[in-house]
C-alpha positions as CSV (number, residue, x, y, z in Angstrom):
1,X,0.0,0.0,0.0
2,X,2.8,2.3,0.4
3,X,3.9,2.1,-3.5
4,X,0.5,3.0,-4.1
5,X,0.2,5.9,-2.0
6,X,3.7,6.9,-2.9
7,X,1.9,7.2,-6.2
8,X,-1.5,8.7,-5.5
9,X,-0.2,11.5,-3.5
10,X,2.1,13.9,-6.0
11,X,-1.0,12.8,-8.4
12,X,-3.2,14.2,-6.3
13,X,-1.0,17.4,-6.0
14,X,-0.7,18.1,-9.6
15,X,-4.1,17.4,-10.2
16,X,-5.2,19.6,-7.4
17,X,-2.8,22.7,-8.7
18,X,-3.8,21.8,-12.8
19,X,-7.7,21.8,-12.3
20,X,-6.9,25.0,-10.0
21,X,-5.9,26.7,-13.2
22,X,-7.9,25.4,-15.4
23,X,-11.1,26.3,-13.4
24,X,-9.3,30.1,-13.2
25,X,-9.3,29.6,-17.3
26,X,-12.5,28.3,-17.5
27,X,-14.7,30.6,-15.7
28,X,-12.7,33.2,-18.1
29,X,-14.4,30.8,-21.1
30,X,-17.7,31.5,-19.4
31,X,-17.4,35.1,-19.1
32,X,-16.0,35.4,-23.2
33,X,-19.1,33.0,-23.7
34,X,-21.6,35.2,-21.9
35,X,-20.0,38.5,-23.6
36,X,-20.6,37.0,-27.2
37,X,-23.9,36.4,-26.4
38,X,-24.8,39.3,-24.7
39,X,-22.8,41.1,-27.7
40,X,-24.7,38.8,-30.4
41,X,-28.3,39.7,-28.5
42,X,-27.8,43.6,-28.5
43,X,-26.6,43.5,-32.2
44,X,-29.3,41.3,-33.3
45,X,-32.9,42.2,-31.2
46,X,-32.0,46.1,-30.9
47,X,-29.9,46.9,-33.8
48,X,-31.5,44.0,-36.0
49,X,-27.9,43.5,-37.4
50,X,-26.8,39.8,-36.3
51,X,-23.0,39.8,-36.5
52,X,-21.1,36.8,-38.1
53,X,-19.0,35.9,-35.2
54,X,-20.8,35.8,-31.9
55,X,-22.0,32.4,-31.9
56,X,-18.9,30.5,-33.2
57,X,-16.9,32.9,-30.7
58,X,-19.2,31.8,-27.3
59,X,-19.2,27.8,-28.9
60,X,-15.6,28.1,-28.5
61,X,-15.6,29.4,-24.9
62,X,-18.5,27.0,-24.0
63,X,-16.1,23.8,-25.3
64,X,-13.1,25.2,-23.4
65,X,-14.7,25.8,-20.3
66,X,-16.4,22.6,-20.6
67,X,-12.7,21.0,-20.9
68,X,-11.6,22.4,-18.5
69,X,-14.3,22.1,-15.5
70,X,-15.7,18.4,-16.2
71,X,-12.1,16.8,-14.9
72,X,-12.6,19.0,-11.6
73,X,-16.7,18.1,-11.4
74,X,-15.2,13.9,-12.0
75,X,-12.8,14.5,-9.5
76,X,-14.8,16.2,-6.5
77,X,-18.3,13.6,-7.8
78,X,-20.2,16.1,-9.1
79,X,-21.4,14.0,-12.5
80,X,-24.4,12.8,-12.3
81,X,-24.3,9.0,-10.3
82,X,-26.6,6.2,-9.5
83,X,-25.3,5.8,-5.9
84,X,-27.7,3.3,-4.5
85,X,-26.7,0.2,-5.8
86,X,-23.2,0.4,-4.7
87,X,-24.9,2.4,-1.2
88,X,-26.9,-0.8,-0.6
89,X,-24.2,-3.4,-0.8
90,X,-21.5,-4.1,1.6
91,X,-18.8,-1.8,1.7
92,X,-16.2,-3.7,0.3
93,X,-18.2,-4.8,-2.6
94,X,-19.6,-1.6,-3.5
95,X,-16.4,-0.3,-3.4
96,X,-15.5,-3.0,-5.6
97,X,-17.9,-2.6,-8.1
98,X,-17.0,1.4,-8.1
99,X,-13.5,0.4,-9.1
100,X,-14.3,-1.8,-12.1
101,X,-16.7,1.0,-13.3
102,X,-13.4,3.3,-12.8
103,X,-11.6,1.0,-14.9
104,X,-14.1,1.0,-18.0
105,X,-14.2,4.8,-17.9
106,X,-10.2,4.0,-17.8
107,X,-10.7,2.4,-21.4
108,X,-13.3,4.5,-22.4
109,X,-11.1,7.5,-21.9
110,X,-8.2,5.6,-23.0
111,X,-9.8,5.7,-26.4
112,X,-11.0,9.3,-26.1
113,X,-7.6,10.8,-25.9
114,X,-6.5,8.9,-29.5
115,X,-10.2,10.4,-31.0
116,X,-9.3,14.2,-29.4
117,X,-5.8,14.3,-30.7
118,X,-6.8,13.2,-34.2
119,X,-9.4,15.6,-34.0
120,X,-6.8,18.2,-33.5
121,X,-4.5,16.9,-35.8
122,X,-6.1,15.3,-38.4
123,X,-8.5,16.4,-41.6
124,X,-10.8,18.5,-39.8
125,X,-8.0,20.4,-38.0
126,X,-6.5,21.3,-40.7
127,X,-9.4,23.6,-41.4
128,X,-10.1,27.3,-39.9
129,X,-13.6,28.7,-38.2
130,X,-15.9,30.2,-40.3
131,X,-15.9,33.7,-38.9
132,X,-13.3,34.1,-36.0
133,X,-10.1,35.9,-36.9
134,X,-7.3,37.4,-34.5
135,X,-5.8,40.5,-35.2
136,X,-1.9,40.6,-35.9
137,X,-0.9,43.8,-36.0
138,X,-1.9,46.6,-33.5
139,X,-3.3,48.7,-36.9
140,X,-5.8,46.0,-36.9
141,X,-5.0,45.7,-40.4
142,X,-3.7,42.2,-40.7
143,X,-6.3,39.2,-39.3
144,X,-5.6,35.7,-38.8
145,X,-8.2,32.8,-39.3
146,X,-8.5,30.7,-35.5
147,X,-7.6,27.6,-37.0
148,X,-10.7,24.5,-36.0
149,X,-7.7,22.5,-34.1
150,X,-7.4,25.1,-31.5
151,X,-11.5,25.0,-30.8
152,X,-11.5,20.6,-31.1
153,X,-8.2,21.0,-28.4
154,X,-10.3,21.6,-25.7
155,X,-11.8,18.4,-26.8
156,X,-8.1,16.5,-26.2
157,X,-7.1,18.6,-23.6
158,X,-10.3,17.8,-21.5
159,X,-10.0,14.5,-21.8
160,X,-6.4,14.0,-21.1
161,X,-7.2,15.7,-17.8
162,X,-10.1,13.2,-17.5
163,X,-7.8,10.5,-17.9
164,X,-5.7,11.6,-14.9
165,X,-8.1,12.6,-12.6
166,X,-9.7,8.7,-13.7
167,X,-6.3,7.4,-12.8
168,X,-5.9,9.1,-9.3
169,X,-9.5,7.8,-8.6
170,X,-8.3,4.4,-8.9
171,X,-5.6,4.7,-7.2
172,X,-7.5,6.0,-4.6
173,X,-10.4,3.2,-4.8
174,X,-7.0,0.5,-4.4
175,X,-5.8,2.4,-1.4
176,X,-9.2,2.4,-0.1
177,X,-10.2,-1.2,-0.2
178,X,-6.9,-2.0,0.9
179,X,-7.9,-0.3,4.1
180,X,-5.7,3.3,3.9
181,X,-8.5,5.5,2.7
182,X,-7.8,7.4,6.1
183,X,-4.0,8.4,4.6
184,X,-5.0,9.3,1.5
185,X,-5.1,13.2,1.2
186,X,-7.7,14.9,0.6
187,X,-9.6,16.2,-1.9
188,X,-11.0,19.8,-1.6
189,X,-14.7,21.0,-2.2
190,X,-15.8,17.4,-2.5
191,X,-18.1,17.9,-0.6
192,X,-19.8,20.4,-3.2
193,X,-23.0,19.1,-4.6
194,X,-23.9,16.6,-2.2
195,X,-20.3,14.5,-3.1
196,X,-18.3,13.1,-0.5
């Protein structure tokens, strides 16, 4: 048990200080998203001229921040959970059966981080958004199209975090039926939405 939580514990840590940041960067996604639509709903209902960008501009900042928040939500319990079953068994076998259903969201995962990074990288990548451009000169009169691969990232980065935060959870579920849940460190605000 000591290998294990020689392994669970700087996971824990860099999972802990990562998801920090990236909930910091995504409730800046929500913000840009709620700006863009709030921008989109002005120019379109009051001056009845709908703008080309808006909507691509808050889908971006909706997939982001949805990268970015789902590993912490995973993390602290916060996805949705049918917690009876393993609630009316014995301990040791609904913690049990809460590991093997760790493990298929292990290969589940496993298989979402090769579909995100070909995403990224592969035909539709290679393609830019329809209507979101970056200026590149402080004239604003050079623009540069936001390549696709930078919105379908948030897809591959959200998942690799997915994966480690799965990982750690294991590692945690091993320690725990293994009787050293008491020495594991803890995890903070899981107690947010009801988890424990």
């Amino acid at each position: 048990m000591g290998g294990l939580l020689a392994l669970v514990t700087p996971l824990s840590l860099v999972n802990a200080a990562v998801l920090k940041v990236g909930r910091g960067v995504g409730c800046v996604a929500v913000a840009f998203m709620v700006a863009a639509i709030l921008i989109q709903v002005f120019f379109r209902y009051i001056l009845n001229n709908a703008l080309p960008w808006p909507d691509e501009a808050a889908r971006f900042g909706m997939l982001w921040m949805t990268g970015l928040m789902a590993p912490t939500a995973f993390r602290r319990g916060g996805f949705v959970a049918i917690e009876t079953i393993p609630d009316m068994l014995p301990s040791r076998v609904g913690d049990t059966l809460s590991l093997f259903l760790l493990t298929i969201s292990l290969a589940v995962l496993s298989l979402a981080v090769v579909l995100g990074y070909s995403e990224v990288t592969g035909f539709g990548g290679r393609f830019a958004t329809a209507s979101l451009y970056l200026p590149t000169s402080f004239g604003f009169d050079e623009w540069f199209r936001i390549p696709r691969s930078w919105m379908m990232a948030s897809l591959f980065v959200g998942v690799v975090l997915l994966l480690s935060v799965n990982v750690e959870l294991i590692l945690r579920s091993l320690v725990g039926l293994w009787g050293g849940r008491d020495r594991l460190p803890s995890i903070t605000g899981a107690d947010i939405g009801g988890a424990e």
